[in-house]
GUKE-738967 format. One record per residue (C-alpha): residue number from 1; residue in one letter; chain; z, x, y. Coordinates in pm, 1 decimal, padded with zeros to 6 digits. Example, Ala and Ser with C-alpha at 12.3 -4.5 7.8 and 13.67 -1.06 7.14 Angstrom:
@i: 1	aa: A	ch: A	zz: 00780.0	xx: 01230.0	yy: -00450.0
@i: 2	aa: S	ch: A	zz: 00714.0	xx: 01367.0	yy: -00106.0
***
This chain:
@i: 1	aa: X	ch: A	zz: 08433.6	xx: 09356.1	yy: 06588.8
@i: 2	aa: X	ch: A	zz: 08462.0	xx: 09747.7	yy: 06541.3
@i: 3	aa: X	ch: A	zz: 08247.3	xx: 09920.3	yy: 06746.1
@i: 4	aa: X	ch: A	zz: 07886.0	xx: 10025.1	yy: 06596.9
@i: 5	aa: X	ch: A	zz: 07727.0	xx: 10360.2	yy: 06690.4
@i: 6	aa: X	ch: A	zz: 07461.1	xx: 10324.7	yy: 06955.5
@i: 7	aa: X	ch: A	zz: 07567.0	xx: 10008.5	yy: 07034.3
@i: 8	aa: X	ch: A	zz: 07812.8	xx: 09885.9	yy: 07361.5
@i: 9	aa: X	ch: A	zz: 08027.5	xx: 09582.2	yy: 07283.8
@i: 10	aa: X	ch: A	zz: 08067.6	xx: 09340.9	yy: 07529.7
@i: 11	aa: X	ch: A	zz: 08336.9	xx: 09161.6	yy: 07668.4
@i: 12	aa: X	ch: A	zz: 08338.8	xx: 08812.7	yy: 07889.8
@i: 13	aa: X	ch: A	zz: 08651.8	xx: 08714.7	yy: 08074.4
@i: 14	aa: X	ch: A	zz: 08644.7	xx: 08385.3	yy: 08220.4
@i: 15	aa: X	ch: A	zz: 08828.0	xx: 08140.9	yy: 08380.8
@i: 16	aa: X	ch: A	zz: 08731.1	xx: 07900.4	yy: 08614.0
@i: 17	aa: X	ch: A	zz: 08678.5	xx: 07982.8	yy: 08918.3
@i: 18	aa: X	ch: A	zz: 08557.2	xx: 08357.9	yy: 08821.2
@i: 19	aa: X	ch: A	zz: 08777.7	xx: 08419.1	yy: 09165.4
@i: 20	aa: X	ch: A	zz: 09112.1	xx: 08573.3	yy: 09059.7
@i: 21	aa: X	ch: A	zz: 09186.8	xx: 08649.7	yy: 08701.5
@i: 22	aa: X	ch: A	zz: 08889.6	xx: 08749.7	yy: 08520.9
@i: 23	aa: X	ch: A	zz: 08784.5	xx: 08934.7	yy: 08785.5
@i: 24	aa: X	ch: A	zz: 09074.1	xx: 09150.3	yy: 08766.6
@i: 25	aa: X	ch: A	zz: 09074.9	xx: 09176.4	yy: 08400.2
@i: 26	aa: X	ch: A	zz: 08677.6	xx: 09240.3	yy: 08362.9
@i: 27	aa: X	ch: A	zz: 08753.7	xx: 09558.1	yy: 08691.6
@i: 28	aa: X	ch: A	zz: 09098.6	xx: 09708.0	yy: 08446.8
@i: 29	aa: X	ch: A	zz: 08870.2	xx: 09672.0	yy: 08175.7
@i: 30	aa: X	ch: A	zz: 08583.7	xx: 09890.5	yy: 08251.4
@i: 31	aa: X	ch: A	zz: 08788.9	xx: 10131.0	yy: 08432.6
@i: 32	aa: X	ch: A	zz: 08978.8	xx: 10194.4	yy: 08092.6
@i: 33	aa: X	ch: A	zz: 08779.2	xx: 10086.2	yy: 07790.7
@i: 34	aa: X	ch: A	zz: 08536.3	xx: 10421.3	yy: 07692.0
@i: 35	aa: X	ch: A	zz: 08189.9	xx: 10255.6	yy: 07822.2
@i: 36	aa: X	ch: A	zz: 07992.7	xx: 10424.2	yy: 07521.8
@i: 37	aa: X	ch: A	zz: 08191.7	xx: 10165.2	yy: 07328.7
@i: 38	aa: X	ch: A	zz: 08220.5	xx: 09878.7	yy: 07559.6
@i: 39	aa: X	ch: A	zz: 08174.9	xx: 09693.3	yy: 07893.5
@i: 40	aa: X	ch: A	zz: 08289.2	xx: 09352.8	yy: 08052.6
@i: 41	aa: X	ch: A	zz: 08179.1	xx: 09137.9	yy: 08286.7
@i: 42	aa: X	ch: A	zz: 08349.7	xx: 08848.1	yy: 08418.5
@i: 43	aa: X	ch: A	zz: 08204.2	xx: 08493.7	yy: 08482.1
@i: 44	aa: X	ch: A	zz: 08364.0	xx: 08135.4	yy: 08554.1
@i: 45	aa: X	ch: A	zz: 08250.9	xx: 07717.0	yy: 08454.1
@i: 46	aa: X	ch: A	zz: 08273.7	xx: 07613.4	yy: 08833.4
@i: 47	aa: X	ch: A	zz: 08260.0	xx: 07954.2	yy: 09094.3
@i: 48	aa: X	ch: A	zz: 08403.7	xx: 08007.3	yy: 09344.6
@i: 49	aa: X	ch: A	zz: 08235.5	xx: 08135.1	yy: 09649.5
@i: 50	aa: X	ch: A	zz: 08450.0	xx: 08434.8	yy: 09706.9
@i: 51	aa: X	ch: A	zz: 08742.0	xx: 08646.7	yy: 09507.3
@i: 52	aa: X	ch: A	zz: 09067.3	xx: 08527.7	yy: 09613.5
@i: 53	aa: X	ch: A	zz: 09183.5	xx: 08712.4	yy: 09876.4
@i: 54	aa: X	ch: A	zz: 09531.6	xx: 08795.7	yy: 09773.2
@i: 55	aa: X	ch: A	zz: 09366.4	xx: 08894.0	yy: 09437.9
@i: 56	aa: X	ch: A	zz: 09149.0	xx: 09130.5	yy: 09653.2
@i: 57	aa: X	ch: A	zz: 09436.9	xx: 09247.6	yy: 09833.6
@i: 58	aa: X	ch: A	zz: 09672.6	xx: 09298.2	yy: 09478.6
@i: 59	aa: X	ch: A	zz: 09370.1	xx: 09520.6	yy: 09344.3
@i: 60	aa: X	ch: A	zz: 09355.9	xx: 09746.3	yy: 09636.0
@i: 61	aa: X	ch: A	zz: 09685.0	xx: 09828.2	yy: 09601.6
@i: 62	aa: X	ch: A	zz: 09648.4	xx: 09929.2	yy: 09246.3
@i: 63	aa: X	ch: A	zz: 09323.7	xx: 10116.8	yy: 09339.1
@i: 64	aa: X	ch: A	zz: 09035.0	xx: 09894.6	yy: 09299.1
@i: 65	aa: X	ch: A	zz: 08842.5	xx: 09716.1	yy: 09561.7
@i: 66	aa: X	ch: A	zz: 08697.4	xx: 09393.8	yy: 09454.9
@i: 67	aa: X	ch: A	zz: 08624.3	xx: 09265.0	yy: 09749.7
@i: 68	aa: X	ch: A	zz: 08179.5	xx: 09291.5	yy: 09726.1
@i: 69	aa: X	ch: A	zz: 08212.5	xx: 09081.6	yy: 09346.3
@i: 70	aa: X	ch: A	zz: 08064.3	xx: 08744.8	yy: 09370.0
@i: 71	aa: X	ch: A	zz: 08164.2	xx: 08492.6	yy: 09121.9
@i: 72	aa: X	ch: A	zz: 07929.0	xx: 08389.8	yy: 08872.8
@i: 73	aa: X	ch: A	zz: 07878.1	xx: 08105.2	yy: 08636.9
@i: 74	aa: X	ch: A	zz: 07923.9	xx: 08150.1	yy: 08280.0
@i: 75	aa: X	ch: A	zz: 07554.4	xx: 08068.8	yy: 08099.1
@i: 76	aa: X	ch: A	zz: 07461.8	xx: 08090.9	yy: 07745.5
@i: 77	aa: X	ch: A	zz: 07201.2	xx: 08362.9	yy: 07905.6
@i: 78	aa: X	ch: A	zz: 07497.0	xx: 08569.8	yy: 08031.3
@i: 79	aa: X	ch: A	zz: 07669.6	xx: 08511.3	yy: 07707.0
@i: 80	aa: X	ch: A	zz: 07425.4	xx: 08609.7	yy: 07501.3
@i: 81	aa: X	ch: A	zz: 07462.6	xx: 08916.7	yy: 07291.1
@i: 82	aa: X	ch: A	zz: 07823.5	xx: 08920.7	yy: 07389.5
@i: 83	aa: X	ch: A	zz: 08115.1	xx: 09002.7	yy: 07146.8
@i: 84	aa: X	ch: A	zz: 08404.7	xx: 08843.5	yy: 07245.7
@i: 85	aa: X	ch: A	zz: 08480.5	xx: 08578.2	yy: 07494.3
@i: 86	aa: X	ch: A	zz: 08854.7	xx: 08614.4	yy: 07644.6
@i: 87	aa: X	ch: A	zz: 08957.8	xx: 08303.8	yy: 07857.9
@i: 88	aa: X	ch: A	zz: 09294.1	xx: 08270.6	yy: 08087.9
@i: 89	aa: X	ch: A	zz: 09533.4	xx: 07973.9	yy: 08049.3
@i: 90	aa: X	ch: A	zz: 09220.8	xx: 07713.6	yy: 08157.8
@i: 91	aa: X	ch: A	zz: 09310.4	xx: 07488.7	yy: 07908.3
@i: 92	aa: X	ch: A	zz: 09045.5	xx: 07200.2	yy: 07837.9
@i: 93	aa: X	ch: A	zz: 08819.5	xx: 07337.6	yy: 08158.2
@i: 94	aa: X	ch: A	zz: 08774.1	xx: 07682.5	yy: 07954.7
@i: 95	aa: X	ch: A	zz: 08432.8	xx: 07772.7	yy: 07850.3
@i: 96	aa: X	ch: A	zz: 08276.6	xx: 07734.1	yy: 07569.7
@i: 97	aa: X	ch: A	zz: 08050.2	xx: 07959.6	yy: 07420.1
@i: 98	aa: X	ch: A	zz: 07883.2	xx: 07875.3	yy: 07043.0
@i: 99	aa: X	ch: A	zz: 07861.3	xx: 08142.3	yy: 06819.2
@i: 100	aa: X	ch: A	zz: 08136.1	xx: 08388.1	yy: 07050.7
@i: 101	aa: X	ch: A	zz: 08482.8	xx: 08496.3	yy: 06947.1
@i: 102	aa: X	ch: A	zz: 08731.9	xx: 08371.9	yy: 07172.1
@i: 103	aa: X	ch: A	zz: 09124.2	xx: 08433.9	yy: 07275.2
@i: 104	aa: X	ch: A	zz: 09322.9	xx: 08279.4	yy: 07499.9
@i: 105	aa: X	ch: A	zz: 09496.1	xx: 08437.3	yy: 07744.0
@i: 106	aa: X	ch: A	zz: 09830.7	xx: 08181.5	yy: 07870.0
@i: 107	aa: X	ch: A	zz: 09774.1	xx: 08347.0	yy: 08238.1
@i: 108	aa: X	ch: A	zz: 09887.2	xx: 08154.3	yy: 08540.5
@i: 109	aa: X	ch: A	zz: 09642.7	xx: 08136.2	yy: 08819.8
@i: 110	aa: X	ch: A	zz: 09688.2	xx: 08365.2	yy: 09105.4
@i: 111	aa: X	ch: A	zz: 09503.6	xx: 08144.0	yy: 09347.1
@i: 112	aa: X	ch: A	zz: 09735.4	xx: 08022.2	yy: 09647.9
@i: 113	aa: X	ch: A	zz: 10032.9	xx: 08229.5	yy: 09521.1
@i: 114	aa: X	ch: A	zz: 10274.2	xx: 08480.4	yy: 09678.9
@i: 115	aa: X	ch: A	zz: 10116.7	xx: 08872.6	yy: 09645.0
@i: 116	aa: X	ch: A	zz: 10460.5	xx: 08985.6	yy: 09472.3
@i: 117	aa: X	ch: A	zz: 10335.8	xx: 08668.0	yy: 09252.0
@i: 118	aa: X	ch: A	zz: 09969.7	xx: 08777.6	yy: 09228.3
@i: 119	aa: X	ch: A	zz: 10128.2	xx: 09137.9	yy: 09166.3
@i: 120	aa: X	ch: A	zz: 10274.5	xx: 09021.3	yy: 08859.2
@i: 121	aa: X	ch: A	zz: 09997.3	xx: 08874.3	yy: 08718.1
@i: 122	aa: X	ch: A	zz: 09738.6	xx: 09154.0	yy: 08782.2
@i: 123	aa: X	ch: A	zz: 09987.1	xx: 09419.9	yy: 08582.0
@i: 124	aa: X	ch: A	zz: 10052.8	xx: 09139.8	yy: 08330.4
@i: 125	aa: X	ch: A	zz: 09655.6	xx: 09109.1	yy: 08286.4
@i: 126	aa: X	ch: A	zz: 09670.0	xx: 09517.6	yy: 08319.4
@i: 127	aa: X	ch: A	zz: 09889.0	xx: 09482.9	yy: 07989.7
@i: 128	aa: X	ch: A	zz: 09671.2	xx: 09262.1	yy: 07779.7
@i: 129	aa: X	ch: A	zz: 09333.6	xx: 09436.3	yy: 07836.0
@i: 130	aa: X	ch: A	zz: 09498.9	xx: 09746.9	yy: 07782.2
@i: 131	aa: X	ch: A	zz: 09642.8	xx: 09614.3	yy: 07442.4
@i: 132	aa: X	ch: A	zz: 09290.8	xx: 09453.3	yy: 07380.7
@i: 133	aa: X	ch: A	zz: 09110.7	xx: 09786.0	yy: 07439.2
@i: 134	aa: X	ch: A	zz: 09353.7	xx: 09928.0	yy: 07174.7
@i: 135	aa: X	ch: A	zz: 09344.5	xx: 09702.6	yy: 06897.1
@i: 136	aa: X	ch: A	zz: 08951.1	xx: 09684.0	yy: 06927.8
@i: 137	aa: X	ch: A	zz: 08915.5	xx: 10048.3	yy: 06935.9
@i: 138	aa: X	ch: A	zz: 08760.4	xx: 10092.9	yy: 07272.8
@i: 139	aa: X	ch: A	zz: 08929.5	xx: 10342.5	yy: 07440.8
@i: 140	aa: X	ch: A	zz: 08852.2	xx: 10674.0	yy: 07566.6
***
């Protein structure tokens, strides 16, 4: 899945409620993956109506508001042309997605949860897209 010249690789995160962890990951992701090489976008089997709001909060502090994204069901259309689908801890409710690459991220859901709890998971998601970015090559 090494990047190809002229073309942008791109990344789904999803969980399922699109509302708290793939959001944050798909936001660290295109703030630190070189976008000549790749993009994200972030999607969810059953969406929510609105990001968490102690996920919004947790991003602010670490300089990214979040608070206008809407989540949005994962569809084969929104899949399509993708290179890697990257899922968080949903178990048997994670999406599916024929023909895509997929990981598993064992992520705990921030939803409900303490902000020095949601803290930890956004830097812990902060550390595996950052690792991600590496091993695939698409950094700045």
């Amino acid at each position: 899945m090494k990047h190809v010249a002229g073309n942008v690789d791109t990344v789904i995160f999803a969980c399922i409620h699109n509302a708290g962890r793939s959001q944050m990951a798909s936001a660290f992701f295109n703030a630190l993956a070189n976008p000549g090489k790749a993009r994200s976008i972030s999607a969810g089997t059953e969406p929510a109506e609105l990001v968490h709001p102690e996920v919004v909060e947790a991003m602010k502090e670490a300089g990214f508001d979040i608070s206008s994204q809407i989540p949005r069901k994962l569809t084969l259309e929104l899949a399509q042309g993708a290179r890697l689908l990257v899922t968080m801890g949903c178990g048997d409710k994670c999406p599916y997605v024929p023909r895509l690459r997929k990981i598993d991220w064992a992520l705990p859901d921030p939803k409900g949860q303490p902000l020095s709890r949601v803290r930890e998971i956004r830097d812990d998601i902060r550390g595996e897209v950052a690792a991600l970015i590496d091993l695939e090559g698409w950094g700045k």
